[in-house]
Each structure stands twice: as structure tokens, then as C-alpha cells.
C-alpha positions in Angstrom: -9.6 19.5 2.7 -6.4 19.1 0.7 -7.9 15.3 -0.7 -10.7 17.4 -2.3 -8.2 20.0 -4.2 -5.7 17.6 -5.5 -5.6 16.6 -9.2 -5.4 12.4 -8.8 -4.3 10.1 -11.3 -6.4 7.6 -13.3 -5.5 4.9 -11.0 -5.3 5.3 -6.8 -4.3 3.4 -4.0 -5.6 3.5 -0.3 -4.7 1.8 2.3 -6.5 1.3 6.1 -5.8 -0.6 9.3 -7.7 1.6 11.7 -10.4 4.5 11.7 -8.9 7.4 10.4 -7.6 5.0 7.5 -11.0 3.9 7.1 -12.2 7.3 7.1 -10.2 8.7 4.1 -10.7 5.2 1.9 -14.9 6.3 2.5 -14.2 9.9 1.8 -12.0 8.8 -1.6 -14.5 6.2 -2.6 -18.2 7.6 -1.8 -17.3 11.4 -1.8 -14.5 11.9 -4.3 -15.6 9.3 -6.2 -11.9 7.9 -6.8 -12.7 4.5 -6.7 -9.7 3.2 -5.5 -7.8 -0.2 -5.1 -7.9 -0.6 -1.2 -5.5 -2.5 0.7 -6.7 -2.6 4.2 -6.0 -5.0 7.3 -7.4 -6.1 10.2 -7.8 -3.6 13.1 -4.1 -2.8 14.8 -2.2 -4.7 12.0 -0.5 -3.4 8.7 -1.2 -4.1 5.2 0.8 -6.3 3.0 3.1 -2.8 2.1 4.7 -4.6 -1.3 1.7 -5.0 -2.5 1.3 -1.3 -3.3 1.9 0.0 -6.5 3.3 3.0 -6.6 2.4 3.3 -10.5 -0.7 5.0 -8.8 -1.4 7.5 -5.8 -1.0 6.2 -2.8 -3.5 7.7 0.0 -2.3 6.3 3.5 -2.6 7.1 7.2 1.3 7.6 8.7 0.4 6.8 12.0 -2.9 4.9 13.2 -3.6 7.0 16.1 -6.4 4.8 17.6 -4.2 1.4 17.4 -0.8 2.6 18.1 0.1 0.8 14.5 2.0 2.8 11.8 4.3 2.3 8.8 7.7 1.8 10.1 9.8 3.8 8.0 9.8 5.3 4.4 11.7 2.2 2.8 8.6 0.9 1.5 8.0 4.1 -0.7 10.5 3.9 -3.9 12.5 6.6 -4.7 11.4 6.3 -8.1 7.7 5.8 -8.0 5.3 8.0 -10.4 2.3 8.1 -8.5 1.7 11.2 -5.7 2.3 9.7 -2.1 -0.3 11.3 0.0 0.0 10.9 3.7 -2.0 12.1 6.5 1.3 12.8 9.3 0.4 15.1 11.4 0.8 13.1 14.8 3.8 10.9 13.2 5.5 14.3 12.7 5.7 14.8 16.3 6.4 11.5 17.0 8.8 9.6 15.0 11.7 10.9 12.9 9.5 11.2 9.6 12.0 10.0 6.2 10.4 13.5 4.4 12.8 12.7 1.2 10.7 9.3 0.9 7.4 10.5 2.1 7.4 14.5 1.4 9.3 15.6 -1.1 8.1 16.5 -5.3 7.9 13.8 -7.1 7.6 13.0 -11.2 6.3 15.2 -13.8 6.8 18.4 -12.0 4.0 17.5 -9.5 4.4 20.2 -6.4 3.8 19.3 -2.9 1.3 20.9 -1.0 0.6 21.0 2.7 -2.0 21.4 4.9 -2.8 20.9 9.0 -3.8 17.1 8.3 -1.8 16.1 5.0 1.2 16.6 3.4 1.4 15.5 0.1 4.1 15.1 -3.2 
């Protein structure tokens, strides 16, 4: 539900390597209408990770339960970046020390996190 109350930026970002990724690149593209730019890999590998602009909201699953394959850390999300980082966590969190400064925390222009069971994002 949060996906459907945020207030996106001209220009978004998905990524997907396994279902659940592939699941919110359909609900952004055919639902919401985002038309994002879609990185996506094959099944139980990761994306090329530089290739994502952060210029733009990134959508992104954490952890891709049905593969075992997720990002490795939060070094691949800049500090600095001016787009909205919008991750689905919720198993990572009780997995894996999460890098919530990277992934979690407000970001540019006053933007306000917002969290729900299945997404964090900032």
C-alpha cells in the first residue's frame, strides 16, 4: 500500500532479480502507471548496482526472499542522492544488520520517511 500513497518523482528507477522484485516493477509500471527505467537480472543474480541513478526514485527489493540473493550492504546508495530510496525490508530487517542511515533515513528537499509492514521508505 505505501507505493500507491507516495508522491514519486518525474523520473523512477526499479530494479528486480526475483518475484517479489518483479512484482513491484508490474505494480509501478501497469498499476501506477510510473513507467519506470527497469534494471533487472536474471533469476538469483543482482543487477549492475552502478548503473542506478540515484537522480531518480529508486524502488528495490532488500532481500529476494525466493532466491536467497540481496543487495549486500548500503554502500551502493549515496549519501547524497536526490531521489526517494524505497525499499521493501521487511525480512532483511530480521536478517542482516540493515545500514538504516543509507537506506532509511529523510532525504533531500524535506521529503519524510514513511513506513509501513512491507516498505520503508525516505
Amino acid at each position: 500500500m505505501a507505493m500507491w500513497t507516495m508522491r514519486w518523482r518525474a523520473r523512477r528507477t526499479a530494479l528486480a532479480w526475483e518475484s517479489f522484485g518483479e512484482g513491484w516493477v508490474t505494480d509501478a509500471a501497469r498499476q501506477l502507471k510510473l513507467e519506470p527505467t527497469v534494471h533487472r537480472a536474471d533469476y538469483g543474480q543482482l543487477p549492475d548496482l552502478s548503473k542506478v541513478d540515484f537522480e531518480d526514485d529508486v524502488l528495490f527489493t532488500w532481500n529476494g526472499t525466493t532466491t536467497g540473493v540481496r543487495v549486500p550492504d548500503g554502500e551502493w546508495i549515496p549519501d547524497d542522492r536526490q531521489g526517494l530510496t524505497f525499499a521493501d525490508a521487511t525480512s532483511a530487517t530480521f536478517a542482516y544488520d540493515i545500514p538504516w542511515t543509507r537506506s532509511m533515513s529523510p532525504r533531500s528537499a524535506g521529503r519524510r520517511c514513511r513506513a509501513t509492514r512491507a516498505a520503508t521508505a525516505c
